[in-house]
N, C-alpha and C positions, 0 to 999 in steps of 0.2 A: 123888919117892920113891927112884927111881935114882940121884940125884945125892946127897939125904941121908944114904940107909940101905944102902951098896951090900953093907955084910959081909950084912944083914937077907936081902937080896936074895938075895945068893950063897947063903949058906943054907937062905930058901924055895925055888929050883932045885934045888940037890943036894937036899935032904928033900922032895917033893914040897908042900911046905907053904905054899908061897907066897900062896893065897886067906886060911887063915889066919893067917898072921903077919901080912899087911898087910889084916887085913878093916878095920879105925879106918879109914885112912890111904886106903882105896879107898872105904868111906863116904860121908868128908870132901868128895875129889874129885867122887865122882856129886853129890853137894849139890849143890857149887858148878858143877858141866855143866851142870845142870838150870836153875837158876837163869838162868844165861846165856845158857841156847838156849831153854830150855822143857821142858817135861815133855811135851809132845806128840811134837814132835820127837825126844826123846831116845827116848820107848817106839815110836819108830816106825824109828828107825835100830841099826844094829849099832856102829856111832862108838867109842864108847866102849869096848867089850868090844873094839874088834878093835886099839885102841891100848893096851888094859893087855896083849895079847898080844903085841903087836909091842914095847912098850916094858922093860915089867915084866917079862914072862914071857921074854924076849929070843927071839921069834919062836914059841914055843909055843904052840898052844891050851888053854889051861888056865882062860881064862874066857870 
């Protein structure tokens, strides 16, 4: 998402909008975690939320 959409990006930062702009595209991703770990694992770890902060959110918590 970072390396695709980075104007998307830059813009959900500056507008706080960032869960919405990229809600498809964060979706898409949980699918495919799920898929590959498990849904056990996933509702039982922070994994994921704490990589779209550090990656997407570029260190914020915002999800």
């Amino acid at each position: 998402m970072v390396t695709y959409l980075p104007q998307k990006r830059e813009e959900g930062l500056k507008a706080g909008t960032l869960k919405q702009l990229f809600r498809e595209e964060i979706k898409k991703s949980y699918e495919e975690y799920v898929e590959q770990i498990g849904k056990e694992f996933a509702d039982s770890t922070a994994h994921f939320q704490d990589a779209l902060n550090d990656i997407l959110a570029d260190g914020k918590k915002i999800f």
